[in-house]
C-alpha positions as a printed Julia matrix, in Angstrom:
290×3 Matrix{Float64}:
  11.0    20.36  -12.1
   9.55   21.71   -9.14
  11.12   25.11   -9.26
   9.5    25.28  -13.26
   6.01   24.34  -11.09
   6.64   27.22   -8.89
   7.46   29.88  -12.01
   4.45   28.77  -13.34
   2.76   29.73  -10.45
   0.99   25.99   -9.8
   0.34   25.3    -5.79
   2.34   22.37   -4.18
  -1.18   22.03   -2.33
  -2.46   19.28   -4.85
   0.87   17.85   -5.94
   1.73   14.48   -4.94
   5.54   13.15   -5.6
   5.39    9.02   -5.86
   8.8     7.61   -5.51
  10.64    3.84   -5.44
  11.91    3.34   -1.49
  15.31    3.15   -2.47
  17.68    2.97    1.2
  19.51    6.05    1.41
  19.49    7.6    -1.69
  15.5     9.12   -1.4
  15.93   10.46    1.43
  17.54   13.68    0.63
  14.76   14.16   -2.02
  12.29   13.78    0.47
  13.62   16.02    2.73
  13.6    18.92    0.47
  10.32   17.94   -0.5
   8.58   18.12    2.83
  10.34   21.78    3.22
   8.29   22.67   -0.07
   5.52   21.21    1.47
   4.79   18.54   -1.07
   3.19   15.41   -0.19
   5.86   13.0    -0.48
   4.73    9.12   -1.3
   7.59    6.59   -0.75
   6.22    3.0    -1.75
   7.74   -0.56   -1.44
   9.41   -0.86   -5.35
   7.95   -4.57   -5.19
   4.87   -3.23   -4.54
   5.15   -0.96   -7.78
   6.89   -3.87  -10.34
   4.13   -6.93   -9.36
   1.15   -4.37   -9.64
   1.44   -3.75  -13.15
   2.13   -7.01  -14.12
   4.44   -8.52  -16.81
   7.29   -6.19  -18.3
  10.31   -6.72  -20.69
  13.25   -4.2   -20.72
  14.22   -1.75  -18.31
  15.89    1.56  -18.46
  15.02    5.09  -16.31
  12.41    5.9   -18.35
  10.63    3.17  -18.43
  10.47    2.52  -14.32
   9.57    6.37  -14.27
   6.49    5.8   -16.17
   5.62    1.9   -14.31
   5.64    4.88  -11.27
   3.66    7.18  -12.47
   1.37    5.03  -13.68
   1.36    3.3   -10.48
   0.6     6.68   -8.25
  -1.96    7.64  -10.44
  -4.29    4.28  -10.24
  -3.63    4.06   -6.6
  -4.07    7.73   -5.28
  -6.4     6.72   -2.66
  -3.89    4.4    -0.94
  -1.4     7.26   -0.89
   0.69    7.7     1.93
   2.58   10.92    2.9
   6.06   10.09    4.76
   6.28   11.44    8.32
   8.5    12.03   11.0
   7.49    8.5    12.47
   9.3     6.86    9.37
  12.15    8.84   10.05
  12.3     7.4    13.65
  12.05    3.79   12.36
  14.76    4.17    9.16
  17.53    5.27   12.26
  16.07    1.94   13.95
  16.67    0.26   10.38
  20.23    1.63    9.87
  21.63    0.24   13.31
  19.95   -3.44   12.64
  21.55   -3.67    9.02
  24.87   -2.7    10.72
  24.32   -5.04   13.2
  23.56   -7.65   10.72
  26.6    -6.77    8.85
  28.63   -7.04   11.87
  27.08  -10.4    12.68
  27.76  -11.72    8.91
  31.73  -10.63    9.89
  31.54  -12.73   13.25
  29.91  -15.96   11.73
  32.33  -15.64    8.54
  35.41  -15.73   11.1
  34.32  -18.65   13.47
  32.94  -20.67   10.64
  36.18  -21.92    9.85
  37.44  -22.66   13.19
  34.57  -24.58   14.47
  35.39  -26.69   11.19
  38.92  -27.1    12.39
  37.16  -27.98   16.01
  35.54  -30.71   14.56
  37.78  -31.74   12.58
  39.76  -32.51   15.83
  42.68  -29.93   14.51
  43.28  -29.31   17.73
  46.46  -26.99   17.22
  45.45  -25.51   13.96
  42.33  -24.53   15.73
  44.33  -23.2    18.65
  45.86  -20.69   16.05
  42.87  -19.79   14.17
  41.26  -18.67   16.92
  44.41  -16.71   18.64
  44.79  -14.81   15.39
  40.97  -13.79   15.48
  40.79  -13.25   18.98
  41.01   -9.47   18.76
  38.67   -8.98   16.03
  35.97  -11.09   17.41
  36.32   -9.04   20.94
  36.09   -6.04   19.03
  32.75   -7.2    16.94
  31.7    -8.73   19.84
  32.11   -5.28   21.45
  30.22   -3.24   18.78
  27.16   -5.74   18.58
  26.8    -5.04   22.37
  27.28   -1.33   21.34
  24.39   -1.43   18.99
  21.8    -3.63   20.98
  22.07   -0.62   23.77
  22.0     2.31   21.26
  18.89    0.49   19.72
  17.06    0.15   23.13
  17.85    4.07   23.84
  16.68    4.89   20.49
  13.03    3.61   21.22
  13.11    4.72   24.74
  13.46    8.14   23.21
  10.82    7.79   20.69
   7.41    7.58   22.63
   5.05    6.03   20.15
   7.76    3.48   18.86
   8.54    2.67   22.51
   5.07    2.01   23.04
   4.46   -0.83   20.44
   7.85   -2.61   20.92
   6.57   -2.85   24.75
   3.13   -4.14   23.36
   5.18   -6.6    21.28
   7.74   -7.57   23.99
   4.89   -8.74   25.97
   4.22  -11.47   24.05
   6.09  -14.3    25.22
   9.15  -16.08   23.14
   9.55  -12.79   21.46
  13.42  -11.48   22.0
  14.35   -7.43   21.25
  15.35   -7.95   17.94
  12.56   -9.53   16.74
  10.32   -6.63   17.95
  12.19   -4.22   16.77
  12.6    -6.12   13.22
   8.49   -6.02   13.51
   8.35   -2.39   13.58
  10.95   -1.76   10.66
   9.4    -4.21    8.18
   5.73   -2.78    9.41
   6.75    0.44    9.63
   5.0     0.9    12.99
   2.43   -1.76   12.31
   0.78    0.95    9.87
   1.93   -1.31    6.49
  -0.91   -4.54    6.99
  -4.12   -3.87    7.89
  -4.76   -7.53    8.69
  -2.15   -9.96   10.45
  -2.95  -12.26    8.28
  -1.71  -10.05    5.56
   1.56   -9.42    7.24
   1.58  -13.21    7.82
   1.52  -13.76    4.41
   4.74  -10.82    4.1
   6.47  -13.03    6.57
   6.02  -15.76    4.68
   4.63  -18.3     7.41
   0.62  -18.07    5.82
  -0.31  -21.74    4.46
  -1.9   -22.03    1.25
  -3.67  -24.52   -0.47
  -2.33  -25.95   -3.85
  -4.94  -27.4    -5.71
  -6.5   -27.12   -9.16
 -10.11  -29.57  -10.27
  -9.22  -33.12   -8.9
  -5.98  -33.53  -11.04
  -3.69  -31.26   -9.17
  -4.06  -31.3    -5.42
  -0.63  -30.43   -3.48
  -0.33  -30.15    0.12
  -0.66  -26.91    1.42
   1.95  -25.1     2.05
   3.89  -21.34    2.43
   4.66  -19.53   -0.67
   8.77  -18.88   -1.36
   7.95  -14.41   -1.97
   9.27  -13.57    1.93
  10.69  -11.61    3.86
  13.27  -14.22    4.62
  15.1   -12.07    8.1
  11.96  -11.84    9.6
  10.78  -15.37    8.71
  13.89  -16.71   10.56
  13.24  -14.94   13.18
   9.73  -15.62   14.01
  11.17  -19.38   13.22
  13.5   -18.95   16.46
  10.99  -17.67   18.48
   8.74  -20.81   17.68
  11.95  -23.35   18.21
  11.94  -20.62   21.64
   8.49  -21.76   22.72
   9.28  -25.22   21.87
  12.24  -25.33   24.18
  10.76  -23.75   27.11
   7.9   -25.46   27.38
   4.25  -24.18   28.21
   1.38  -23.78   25.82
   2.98  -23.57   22.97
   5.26  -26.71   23.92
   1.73  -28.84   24.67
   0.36  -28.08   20.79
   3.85  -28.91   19.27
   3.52  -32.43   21.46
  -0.3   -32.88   20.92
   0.04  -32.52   17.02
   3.07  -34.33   16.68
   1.05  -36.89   18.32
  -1.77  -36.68   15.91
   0.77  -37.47   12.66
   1.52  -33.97   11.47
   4.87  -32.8    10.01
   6.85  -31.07   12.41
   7.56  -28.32    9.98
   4.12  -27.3    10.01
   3.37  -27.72   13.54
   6.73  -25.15   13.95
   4.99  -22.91   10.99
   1.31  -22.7    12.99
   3.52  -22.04   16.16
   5.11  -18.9    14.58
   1.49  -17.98   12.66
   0.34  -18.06   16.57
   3.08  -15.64   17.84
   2.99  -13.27   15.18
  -0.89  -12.94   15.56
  -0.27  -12.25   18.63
   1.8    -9.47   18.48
  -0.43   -8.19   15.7
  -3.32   -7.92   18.2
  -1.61   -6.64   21.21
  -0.15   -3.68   18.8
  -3.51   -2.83   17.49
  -5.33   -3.26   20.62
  -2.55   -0.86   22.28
  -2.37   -3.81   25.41
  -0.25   -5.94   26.81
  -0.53  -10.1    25.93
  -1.63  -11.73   29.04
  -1.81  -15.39   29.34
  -4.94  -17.43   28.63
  -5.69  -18.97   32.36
  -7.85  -21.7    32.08
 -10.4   -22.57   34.83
């Protein structure tokens, strides 16, 4: 298509590609498309199906045209991929094989922590001799990863900047910034952190309707479930280690409110946080009252 444009002698200038974020597979497509000098729009394919609103069927013609449709009612929020993407997709590749390797390690010792409780003794004995080299060996490549990860931001300034901005804040581990960045694509994706509250899943809402339907307010199920449990370990974090955060838990707990939600406005807390420090470019320091 684009080498008919150029026979026809149109200018890449004002053409704008729109395109699903698909993994892997748009990548080489972008690639040649930045050499043509085309401005290349990769957008979130959830984005794309729930802003057109109910649709039956589905074949490659029909998603091609919910696209273009799509990039042409929303050409002001048009965003051309740059290199800074490209930094955070390597970050994204090493966390999904990390995760992948993780899945491996759980899947193996599942079983013979069941036999450990079980109080097979000698079965369990065996289970775990017969794994013993492969879990070394995973155990080996997570560590592998987690270091190639941290040199990977060092080497990227402006990455390495906001995962030190996010670091500061306290209760949040390495992998949990560096999840941040992915699913935020270098905090650039929300413009509110309320917004990317609500992406995370951990933003209350109220469920109510006249004075018939009034259900307690709660967090809507459309998350991004990884970073959700994450956040949610960095809360159970604060909880543990006492401090500020360990104070509200007690003090609301004390007041009659479900744990659950207490937990929920811990992680809101965190991740606003974060969201601050990152746009602020600063480090979280401590409130120190007088």
């Amino acid at each position: 298509m684009l080498i008919w444009l150029k026979k026809q002698g149109i200018a890449f200038d004002n053409l704008l590609v729109c395109m699903e974020n698909t993994g892997i597979y748009h990548r080489s497509l972008v690639d040649f498309l930045q050499k043509e000098k085309v401005f290349a729009w990769v957008e979130n394919p959830v984005t794309i199906k729930w802003s057109l609103g109910l649709a039956r069927g589905k074949t490659d013609k029909m998603d091609a045209q919910k696209i273009c449709l799509y990039a042409f009612r929303n050409q002001d929020k048009a965003k051309a991929y740059s290199a800074k993407d490209q930094s955070i997709q390597k970050v994204s590749h090493l966390l999904a094989a990390r995760e992948r390797l993780i899945k491996v390690r759980k899947m193996l010792l599942a079983p013979i922590e069941e036999l450990k409780e079980m109080g097979l003794k000698e079965e369990e004995k065996m289970s775990r001799k017969a794994c013993k080299q492969t879990l070394a060996a995973l155990d080996k490549e997570i560590k592998a990863i987690n270091i190639d990860l941290e040199n990977l931001v060092q080497q990227e300034g402006e990455l390495q900047a906001s995962y030190h901005y996010i670091r500061s804040v306290e209760h949040v581990g390495p992998i949990t910034a560096l999840q941040l960045l992915v699913y935020t694509h270098g905090f650039e994706r929300f413009d509110s952190g309320k917004k990317l509250a609500c992406y995370a899943g951990i933003a209350p809402f109220a469920y109510q309707s006249g004075n018939s339907i009034r259900g307690r307010t709660q967090v809507h199920s459309m998350a991004n479930k990884t970073l959700k449990t994450s956040l949610h370990m960095c809360a159970l974090s604060a909880i543990r280690q006492g401090g500020e955060l360990k104070n509200y838990f007690d003090r609301k707990v004390k007041e009659g409110k479900n744990k659950m939600s207490i937990i929920n406005a811990i992680r809101n807390k965190i991740l606003q946080r974060v969201y601050a420090c990152v746009k602020a470019q600063r480090l979280y320091v401590r409130y120190q009252p007088n």
